[in-house]
C-alpha positions in Angstrom: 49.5 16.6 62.4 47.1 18.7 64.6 47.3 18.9 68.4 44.6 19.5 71.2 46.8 21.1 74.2 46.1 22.1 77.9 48.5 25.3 79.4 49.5 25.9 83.0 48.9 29.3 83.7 50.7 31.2 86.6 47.7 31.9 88.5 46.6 28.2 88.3 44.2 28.3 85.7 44.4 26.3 82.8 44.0 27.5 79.0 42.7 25.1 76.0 43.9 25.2 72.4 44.6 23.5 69.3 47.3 23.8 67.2 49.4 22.5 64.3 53.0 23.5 65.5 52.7 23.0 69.4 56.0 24.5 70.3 55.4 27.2 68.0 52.1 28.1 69.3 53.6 27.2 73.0 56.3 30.0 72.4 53.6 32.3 70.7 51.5 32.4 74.5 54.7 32.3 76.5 55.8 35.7 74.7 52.0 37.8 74.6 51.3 36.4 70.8 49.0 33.4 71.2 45.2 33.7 72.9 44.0 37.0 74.2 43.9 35.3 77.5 47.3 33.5 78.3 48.2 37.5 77.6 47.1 38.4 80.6 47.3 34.7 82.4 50.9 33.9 81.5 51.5 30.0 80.5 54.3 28.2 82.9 54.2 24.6 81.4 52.1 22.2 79.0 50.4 19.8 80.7 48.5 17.6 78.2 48.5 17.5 74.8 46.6 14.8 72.4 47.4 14.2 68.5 45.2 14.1 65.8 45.2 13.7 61.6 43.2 16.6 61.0 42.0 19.6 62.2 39.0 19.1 62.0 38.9 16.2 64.8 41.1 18.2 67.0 39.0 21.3 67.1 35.9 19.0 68.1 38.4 17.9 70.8 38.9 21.2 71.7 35.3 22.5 71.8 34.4 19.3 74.0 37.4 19.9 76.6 36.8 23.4 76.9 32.9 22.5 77.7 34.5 20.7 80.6 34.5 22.3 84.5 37.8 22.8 85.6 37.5 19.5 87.8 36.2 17.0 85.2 39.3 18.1 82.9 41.6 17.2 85.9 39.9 14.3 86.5 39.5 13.0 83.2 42.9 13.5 81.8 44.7 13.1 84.8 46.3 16.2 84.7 49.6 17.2 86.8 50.7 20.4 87.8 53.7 21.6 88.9 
């Protein structure tokens, strides 16, 4: 099972990614080992997160959320911060 998944960072901004162990790769950010940039934005809390078969259809998730503006992901997914 494959997952799309949207990351609160402390500043605010949000990070994008896909994964096939969420709270795996959710740990791997939180501690400097996941994306180059949640090393320097830390992650504070998932805030989406979608479930696919393969990865295949969750990395085309991920490429069209990521095309997203900030505000049409917010908007769209309904997002809620803390």
């Amino acid at each position: 099972m494959w997952h799309i998944y949207i990351l609160q960072c402390v500043d605010g901004s949000l990070y994008t990614g896909a994964s096939n162990n969420l709270e795996k790769r959710f740990l791997d950010h939180k501690n400097g080992k996941g994306g180059h940039y949640t090393r320097s934005h830390k992650p504070v809390k998932l805030i989406y997160k979608e479930q696919f078969d393969t990865q295949s259809e969750a990395l085309k998730r991920e490429s069209q959320i990521k095309s997203w503006r900030r505000e049409k992901k917010i908007s769209i997914l309904n997002l809620r911060f803390i």
